[in-house]
N, C-alpha and C positions, 0 to 999 in steps of 0.2 A: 601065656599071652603077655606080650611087652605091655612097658608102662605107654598110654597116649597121650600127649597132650592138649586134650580138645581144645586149649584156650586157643595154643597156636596153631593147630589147623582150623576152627574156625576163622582164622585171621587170613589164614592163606586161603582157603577157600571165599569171601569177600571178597580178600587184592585182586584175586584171578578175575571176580566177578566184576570189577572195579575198571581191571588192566581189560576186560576182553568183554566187554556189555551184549554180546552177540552170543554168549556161550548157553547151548540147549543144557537138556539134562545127563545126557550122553558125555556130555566133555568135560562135566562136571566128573561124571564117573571114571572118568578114562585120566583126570588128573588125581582121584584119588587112587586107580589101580594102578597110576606109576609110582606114586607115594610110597606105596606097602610095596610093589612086586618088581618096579624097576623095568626093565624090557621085558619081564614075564615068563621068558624061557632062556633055558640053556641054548650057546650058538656054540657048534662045534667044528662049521665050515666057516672058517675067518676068511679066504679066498672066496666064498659066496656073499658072506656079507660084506665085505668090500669093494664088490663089484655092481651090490642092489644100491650101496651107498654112493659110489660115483655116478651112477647112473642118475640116481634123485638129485643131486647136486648139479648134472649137466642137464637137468629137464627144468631147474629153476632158473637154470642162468641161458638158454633158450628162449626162454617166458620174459628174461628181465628185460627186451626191451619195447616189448607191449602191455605188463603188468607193472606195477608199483612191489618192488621186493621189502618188505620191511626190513625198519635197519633196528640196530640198536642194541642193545649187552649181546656178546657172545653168549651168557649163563646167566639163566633165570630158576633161579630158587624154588623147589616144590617141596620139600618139606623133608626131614625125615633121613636126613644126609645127600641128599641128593639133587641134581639138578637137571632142567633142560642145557642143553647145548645147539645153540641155534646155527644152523648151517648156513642158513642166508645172510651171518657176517663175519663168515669166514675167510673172506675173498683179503686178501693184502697181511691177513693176520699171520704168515707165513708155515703154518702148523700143516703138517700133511696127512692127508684122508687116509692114510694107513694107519696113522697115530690116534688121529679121532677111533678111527674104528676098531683099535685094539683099549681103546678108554671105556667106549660100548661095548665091548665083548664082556670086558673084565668085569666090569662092574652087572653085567647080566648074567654073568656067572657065578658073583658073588654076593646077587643077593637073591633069595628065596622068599621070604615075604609068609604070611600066612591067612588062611581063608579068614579064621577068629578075628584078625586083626583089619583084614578088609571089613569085614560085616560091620565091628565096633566102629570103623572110620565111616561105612554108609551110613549109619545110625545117625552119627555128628550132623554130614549132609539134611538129613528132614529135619534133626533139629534146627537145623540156620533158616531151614525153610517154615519151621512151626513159628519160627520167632521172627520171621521178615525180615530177616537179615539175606536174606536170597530171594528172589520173584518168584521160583518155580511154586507152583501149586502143589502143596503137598499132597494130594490124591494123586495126582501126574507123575508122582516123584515115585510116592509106593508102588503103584501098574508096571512102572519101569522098573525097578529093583523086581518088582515079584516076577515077570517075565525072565531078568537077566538071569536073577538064581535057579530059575528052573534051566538056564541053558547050562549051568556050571560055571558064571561066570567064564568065560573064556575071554579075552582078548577084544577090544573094540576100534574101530576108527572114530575119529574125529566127526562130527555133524558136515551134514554138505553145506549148512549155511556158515560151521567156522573155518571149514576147508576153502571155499571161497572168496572169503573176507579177510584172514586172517594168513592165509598162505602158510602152512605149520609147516617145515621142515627141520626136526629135530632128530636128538638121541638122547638118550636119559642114560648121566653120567653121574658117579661118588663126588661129591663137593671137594672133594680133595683136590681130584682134577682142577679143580675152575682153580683153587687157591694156590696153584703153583705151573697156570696156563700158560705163564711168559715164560715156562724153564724149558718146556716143550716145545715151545715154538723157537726158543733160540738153540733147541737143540737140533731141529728138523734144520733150521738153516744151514749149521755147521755142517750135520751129516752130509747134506748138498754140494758142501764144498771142500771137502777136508776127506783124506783118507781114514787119518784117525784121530779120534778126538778126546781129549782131555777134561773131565768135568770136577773141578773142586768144590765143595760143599766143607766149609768151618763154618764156626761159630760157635755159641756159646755151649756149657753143658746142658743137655736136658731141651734144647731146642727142636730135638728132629732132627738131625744131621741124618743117624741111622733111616729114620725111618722113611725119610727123604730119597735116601740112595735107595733103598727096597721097594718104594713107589717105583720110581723108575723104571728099577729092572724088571719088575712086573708087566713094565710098557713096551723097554727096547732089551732089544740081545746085548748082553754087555755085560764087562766085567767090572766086580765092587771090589775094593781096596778101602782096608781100614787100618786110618794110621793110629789105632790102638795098641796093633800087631806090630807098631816101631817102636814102642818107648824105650828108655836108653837100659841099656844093660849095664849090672852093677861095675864091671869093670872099665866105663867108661864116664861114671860118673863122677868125675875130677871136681876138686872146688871149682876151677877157670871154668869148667865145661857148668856145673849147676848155676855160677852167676850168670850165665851167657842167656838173654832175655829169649825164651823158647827151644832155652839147651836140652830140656829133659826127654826131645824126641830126636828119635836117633834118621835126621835126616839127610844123612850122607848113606846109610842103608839100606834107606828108601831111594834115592837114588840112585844110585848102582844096583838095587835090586829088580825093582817095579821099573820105574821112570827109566832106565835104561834098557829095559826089556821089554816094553813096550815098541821103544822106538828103534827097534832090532826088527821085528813085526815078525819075529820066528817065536816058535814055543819056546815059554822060559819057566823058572821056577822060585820060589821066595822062602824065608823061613816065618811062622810066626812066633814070638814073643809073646812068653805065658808070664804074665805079670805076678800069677799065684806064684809060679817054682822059680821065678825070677831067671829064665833061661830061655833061650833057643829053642824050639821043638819042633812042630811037624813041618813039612813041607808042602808047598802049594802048587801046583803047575796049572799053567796058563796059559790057554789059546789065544791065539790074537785075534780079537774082533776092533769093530768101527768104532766103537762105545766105551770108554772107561772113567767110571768113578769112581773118585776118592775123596773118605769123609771121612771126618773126624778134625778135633783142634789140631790145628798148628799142620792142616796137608798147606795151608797157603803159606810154607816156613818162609822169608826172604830168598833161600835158597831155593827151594822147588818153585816158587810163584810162575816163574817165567814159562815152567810149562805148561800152562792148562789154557787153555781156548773157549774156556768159559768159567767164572768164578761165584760162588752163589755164597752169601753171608746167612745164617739165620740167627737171629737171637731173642732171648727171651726175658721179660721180665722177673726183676731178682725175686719177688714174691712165689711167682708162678712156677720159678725155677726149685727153690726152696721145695715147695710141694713137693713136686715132680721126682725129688731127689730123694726126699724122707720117704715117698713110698717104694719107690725099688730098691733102697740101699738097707741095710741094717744099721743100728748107731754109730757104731765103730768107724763103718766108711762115709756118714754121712758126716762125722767129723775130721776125716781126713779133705772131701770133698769143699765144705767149707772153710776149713784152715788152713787149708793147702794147695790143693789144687785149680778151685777157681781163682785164686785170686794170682796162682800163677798165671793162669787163663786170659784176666782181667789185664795183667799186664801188658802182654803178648800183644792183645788186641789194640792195646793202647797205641804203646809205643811202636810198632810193625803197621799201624794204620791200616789192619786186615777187611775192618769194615769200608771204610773209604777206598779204598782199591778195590772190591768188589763190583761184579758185572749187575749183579741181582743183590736187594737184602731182603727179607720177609724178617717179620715179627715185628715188635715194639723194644 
């Protein structure tokens, strides 16, 4: 059984109660079993649920102009990593219902949930109620849990008085989404307009650059490039070339490698640089798709910048960074990392103004 934290789902459970004063005891339950289980089930026809989702989206906007459509956040917070994603303000935000519904897939298929852990979060519920911090009648509340458990819990709708009132048209998505929903939406743009497109992700170390590009590719068909696999080979590293502010990646390389094969739009192929054996080694071949990102410090070189059609900065606090760094490295690299490397890093970003020319920044 995971850890819970009853302080903050009590909290959530109040806001909701706060945010929606019409909510029975049903939709109390149906926001803790999005809590624990997410969409609840595996979806393996993404062409089916794309087509129930367009559908719901053209039945509200139908409706919108004899009903009041509520407006207001894209994503609302349910606890537990996860969020609602609200459809009915979606409309200008320029994001495409294929993207939404590959965000709902994924994250319904990546999270599982467990009964243990629903029961312990129903539990929370009659306490808010033993303690009035919720109206329901806690008799009212146990008849309904004891009924639902004998069904197996399965899966609920919404009350017809918050379906009414409330107009619910969601998806329950990983907060990750929400925290990087302008990169998707300028992504969706681009794909709209552009054959092929270029996505740069720098910034600092330890920010998510990586995990940023692996988000994505989870969402769209597309190829990742990491310019870890450039850094300069020993026979190139000349004194001229090491003073040269972001000389230590070999981006003349990467350009005639990647960045010219790309824009070839024929299958091509790249070497990676093994920083261990300090050499050349395997090869990569590459189909050309619509999508390609490239992460890591210094893809945004002076030199490469001009290609990308979209530029994303992340960066992080040096405390946080610190951390972040002591725990995946061992000593040895976590003193090269500090005496060396960032603060080449730190340079770079300075003087090259990588931040400031940036289309997106996330972090602090």
């Amino acid at each position: 059984m995971q850890y819970i934290n009853i302080n903050r789902l009590k909290d959530l459970l109040v806001k909701q109660y706060r945010l929606h004063p019409r909510m029975q005891i049903q939709d109390m339950v149906k926001l803790i079993y999005h809590n624990e289980f997410a969409g609840g089930h595996l979806i393996t026809d993404e062409m089916d649920s794309l087509k129930r989702l367009e559908e719901e989206c053209r039945a509200f906007m139908r409706h919108s102009e004899d009903r009041e459509i509520p407006s207001g956040s894209v994503f609302e917070d349910i606890g537990n990593g996860l969020c609602r994603l609200h459809l009915t303000t979606l409309q200008g935000a320029g994001i495409d219902l294929a993207t939404v519904n590959r965000l709902f897939i994924n994250t319904a298929n990546s999270v599982s949930g467990s009964i243990q852990n629903f029961e312990a979060k129903l539990e929370v519920l009659k306490q808010c109620c033993k303690d009035k911090l919720l109206p329901y009648p806690i008799d009212e509340v146990e008849s309904y849990l004891y009924d639902y458990q004998s069904q197996g819990y399965p899966p609920i709708r919404h009350s017809k008085i918050y379906r009414d009132f409330y107009l619910p048209a969601y998806r329950i998505v990983k907060a990750e989404y929400r925290d990087y929903f302008k990169v998707f939406c300028k992504i969706d743009a681009l794909i709209k307009s552009k054959d092929t497109v270029l996505v740069a992700i720098d910034g600092n170390c330890a920010a998510g650059k990586s995990t940023l590009a692996h988000l994505l590719s989870t969402v769209y068909d597309c190829n990742v490039f990491h310019m870890d696999h450039f850094f300069l080979r020993p026979e190139l590293k000349t004194e001229d070339r090491l003073k040269e502010v972001g000389g230590n990646v070999d981006y003349v390389r990467f350009q005639q490698e990647v960045i010219a094969g790309l824009q070839s739009r024929r299958e091509f192929r790249y070497q990676i640089y093994d920083c261990v054996q300090m050499a050349l080694e395997q090869y990569v071949s590459v189909l050309p798709k619509r999508l390609n990102i490239i992460e890591g410090v210094y893809s945004m070189h002076p030199a490469l910048v001009n290609n990308y059609d979209l530029k994303i900065f992340l960066q992080i606090e040096e405390k946080e960074q610190r951390l972040r760094i002591q725990k995946r490295n061992e000593t040895f690299m976590q003193k090269r990392f500090f005496s060396e490397w960032i603060p080449l890093e730190n340079q770079y970003f300075e003087e090259m103004k990588i931040r400031e020319q940036s289309d997106l920044v996330f972090g602090r």
